[in-house]
TORDO-780746 format. One record per residue (C-alpha): residue in three letters; y, x, z. Coordinates in steps of 0.001 Angstrom, whole numbers, plus 500000, padded with zeros to 6 digits. Each point is the difference from the previous one (the first is absolute). Example, Ala and Ser with C-alpha at 12.3 -4.5 7.8 and 13.67 -1.06 7.14 Angstrom:
<atoms>
Ala495500512300507800;Ser503440501370499340;
</atoms>
This chain:
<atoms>
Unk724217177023918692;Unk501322497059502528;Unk503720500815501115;Unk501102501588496494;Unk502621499487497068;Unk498851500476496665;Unk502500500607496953;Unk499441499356496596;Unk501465499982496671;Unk499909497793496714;Unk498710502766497292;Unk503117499854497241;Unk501953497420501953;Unk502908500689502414;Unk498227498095502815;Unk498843501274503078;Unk497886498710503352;Unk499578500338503421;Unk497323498117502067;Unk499818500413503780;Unk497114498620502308;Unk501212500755504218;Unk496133499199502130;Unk500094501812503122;Unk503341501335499380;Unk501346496233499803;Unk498091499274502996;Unk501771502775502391;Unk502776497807499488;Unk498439496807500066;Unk497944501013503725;Unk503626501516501395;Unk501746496647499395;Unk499781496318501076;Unk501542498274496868;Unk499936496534498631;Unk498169499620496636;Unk502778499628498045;Unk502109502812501469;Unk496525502552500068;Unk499041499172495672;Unk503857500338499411;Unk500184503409501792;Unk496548501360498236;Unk501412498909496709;Unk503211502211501093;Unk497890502907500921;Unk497945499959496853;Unk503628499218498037;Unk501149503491501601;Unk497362501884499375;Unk499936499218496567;Unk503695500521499135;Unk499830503331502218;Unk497651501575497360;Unk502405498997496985;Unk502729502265501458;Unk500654503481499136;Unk501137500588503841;Unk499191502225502705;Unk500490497978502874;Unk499280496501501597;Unk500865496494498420;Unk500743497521502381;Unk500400495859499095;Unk501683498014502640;Unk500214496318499389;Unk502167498427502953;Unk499953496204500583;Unk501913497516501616;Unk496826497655499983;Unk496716500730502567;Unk499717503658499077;Unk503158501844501037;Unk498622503353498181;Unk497232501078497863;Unk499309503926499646;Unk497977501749498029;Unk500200504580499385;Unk497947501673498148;Unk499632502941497055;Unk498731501135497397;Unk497331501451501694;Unk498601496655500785;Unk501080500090504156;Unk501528496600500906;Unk501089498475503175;Unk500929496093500660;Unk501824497838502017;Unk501457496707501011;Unk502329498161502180;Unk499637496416500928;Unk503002497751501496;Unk498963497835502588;Unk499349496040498594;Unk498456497423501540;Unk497622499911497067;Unk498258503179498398;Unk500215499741496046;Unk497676497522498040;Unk496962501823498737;Unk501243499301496276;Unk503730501309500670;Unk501254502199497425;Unk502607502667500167;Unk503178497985499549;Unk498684497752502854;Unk499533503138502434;Unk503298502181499171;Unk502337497949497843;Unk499971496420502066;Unk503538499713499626;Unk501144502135496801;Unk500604503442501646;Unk497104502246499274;Unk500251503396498935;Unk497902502380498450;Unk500844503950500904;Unk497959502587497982;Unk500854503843501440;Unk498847503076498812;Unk499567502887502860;Unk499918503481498630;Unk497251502596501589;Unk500498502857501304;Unk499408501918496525;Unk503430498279498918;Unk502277501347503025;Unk503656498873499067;Unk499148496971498496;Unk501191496424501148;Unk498161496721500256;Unk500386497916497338;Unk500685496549500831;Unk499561496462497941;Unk501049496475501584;Unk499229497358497417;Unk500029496293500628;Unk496448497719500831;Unk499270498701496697;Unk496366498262499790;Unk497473498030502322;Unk497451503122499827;Unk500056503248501125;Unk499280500912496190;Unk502451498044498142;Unk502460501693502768;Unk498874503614499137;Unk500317499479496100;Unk503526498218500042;Unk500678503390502040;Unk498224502487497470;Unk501832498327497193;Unk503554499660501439;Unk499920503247501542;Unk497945502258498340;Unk499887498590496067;Unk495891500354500158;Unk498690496648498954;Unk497036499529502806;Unk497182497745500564;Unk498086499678503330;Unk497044497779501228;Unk499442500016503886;Unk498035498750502467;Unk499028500111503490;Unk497633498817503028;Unk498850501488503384;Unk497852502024498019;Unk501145501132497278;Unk503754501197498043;Unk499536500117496696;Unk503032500857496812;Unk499867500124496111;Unk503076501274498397;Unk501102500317496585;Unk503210501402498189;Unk501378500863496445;Unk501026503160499736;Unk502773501247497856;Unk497502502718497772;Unk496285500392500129;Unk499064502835502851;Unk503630500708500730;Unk499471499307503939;Unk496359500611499902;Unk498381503028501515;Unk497708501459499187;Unk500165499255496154;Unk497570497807498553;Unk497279501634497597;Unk500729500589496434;Unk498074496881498887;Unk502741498098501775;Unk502488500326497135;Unk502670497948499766;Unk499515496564497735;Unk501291496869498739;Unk499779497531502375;Unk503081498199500799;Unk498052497135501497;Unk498269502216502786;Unk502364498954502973;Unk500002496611499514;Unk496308500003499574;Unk499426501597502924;Unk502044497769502511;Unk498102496995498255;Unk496542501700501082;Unk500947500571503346;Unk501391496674500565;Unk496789498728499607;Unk498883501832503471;Unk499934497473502927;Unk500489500992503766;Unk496395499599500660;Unk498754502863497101;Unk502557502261501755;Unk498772499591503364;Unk496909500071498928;Unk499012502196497446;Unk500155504026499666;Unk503109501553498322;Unk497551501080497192;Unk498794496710499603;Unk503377498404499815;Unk501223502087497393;Unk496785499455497855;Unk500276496610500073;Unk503737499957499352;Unk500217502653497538;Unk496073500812498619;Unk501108499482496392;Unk503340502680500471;Unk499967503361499233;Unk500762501351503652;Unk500355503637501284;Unk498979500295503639;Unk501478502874501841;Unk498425501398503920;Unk500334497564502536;Unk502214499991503272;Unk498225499538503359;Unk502447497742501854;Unk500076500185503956;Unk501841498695503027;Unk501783502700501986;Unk503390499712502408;Unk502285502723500831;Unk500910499215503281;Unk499955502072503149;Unk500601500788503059;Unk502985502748499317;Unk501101496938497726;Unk500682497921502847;Unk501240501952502618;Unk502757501190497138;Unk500387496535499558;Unk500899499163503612;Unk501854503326500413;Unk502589497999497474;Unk499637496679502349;Unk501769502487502406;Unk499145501275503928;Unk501685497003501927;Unk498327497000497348;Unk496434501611500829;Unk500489500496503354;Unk501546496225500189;Unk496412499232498341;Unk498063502156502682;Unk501748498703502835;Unk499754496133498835;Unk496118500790498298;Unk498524502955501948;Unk499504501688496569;Unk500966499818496375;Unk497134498622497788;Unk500680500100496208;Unk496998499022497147;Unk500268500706496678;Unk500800497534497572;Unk497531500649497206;Unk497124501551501606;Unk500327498039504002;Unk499338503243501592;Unk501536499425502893;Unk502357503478501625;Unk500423500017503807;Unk502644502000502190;Unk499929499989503668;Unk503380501076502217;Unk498907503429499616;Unk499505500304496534;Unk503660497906499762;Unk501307502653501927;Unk498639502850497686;Unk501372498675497088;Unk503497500638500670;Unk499116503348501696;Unk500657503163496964;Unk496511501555499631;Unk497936497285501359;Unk497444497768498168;Unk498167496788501470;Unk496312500848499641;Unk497854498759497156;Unk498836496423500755;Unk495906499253499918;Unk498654498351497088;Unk498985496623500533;Unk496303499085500407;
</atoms>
């Protein structure tokens, strides 16, 4: 299955994986977007980073990582859930010079020192009460890894591995972490052969064999291929995989609630000096038109602009 996360467990080891391979769910990204190399792998190693972290939480709701720069990139975005929905984004500042093919993440968001990395956690609507959680840690690390696991182990005491990587055709993620007790975030529970064991060596082990994985297997090969020839001598437990797929919640209503906040005189200002009020979506680059007379409806009680058409 293409677009998918797989987990897996060490049998009698607490160890657990993730491994996430984005195809055509990358690519809706990748075709919506006109981004330098560097700024496109950094963004699909983000998105794959997301993804995977998103199925470690016991939370109903969306996970969002925000890394803002004061380099290039002004804003990477990534949302997703547990489900395996994601939606990406990014916001370039205007240079002279787009980034070096080989830049990596320091040189795109922390040029001079001041990156920040913002994880927030959205409850859905089967939490109704509940408030965002918000984390604002410091950029630590040249990689959109090493940033991720200073993060997991500062803020959330789960010592974490990842391997990413990233090209116009593929998003790919391997994670690893050490649980506190075998099973005791795991569901559904490993078979009874799965016992627990002695074998105190098992996490180190297992971040040696990954580290022998090079960009170019990950891009390359199938998930099931990379974790049999990481891990074919390891007593893993494989649990149902994920399908993983692109998907943006914008609309319409959306944006006309959006400009109903701009306030009457700023659209009309915009209509008068424009002829209309053209807004496209960030993540997806659908692009929302309203002409004077949809303007006017907006701030009218009981009135809706009409649904736009699709584009071709």
């Amino acid at each position: 299955m293409t677009d998918s996360l797989q987990r897996f467990m060490l049998r009698g080891a607490p160890v657990r994986g993730e491994i996430v391979s984005l195809d055509a769910a990358w690519l809706e990204v990748v075709n919506r977007h006109e981004l330098p190399e560097s700024v496109r792998d950094r963004l699909g190693e983000l998105s794959a980073a997301a993804l995977l972290l998103a199925a470690t939480l016991k939370f109903e709701g969306s996970l969002v990582l925000q890394i803002h720069g004061d380099g290039p990139v002004a804003l990477f975005v990534v949302e997703c859930d547990a489900s395996g929905t994601y939606r990406a984004t990014v916001k370039l500042r205007e240079h002279d010079r787009p980034p070096s093919c080989d830049a990596d993440l320091r040189d795109l968001v922390d040029a001079n020192g001041k990156g920040r990395f913002v994880v927030t956690l959205v409850p859905g609507r089967s939490t109704p009460g509940r408030q965002p959680y918000q984390g604002i840690v410091p950029f630590e690390g040249h990689s959109v890894a090493l940033v991720l696991e200073h993060y997991m182990a500062r803020s959330e005491q789960v010592p974490t591995r990842l391997w990413l990587a990233a090209d116009a055709q593929r998003a790919v993620g391997l994670l690893l972490q050490r649980l506190p007790s075998l099973g005791g975030n795991e569901s559904p529970t490993p078979p009874a052969s799965a016992a627990p064991i002695d074998d105190d060596d098992a996490w180190n082990r297992m971040q040696q064999l990954a580290d022998t994985i090079t960009r170019g297997e990950l891009l390359r090969l199938p998930p099931e291929h990379v974790i049999r020839r990481l891990f074919w001598q390891e007593p893993l437990h494989a649990f149902e995989q994920r399908p993983c797929r692109f998907a943006c919640t914008c609309s319409r209503g959306k944006v006309a609630s959006m400009l109903r906040m701009l306030g009457k005189e700023e659209v009309e200002e915009i209509v008068r000096d424009q002829g209309a009020v053209e807004v496209r979506c960030e993540f997806c680059n659908l692009p929302y038109a309203f002409d004077r007379v949809d303007c006017t409806g907006l701030f009218v009680e009981g009135l809706s602009a009409p649904a736009p058409a699709r584009p071709q």
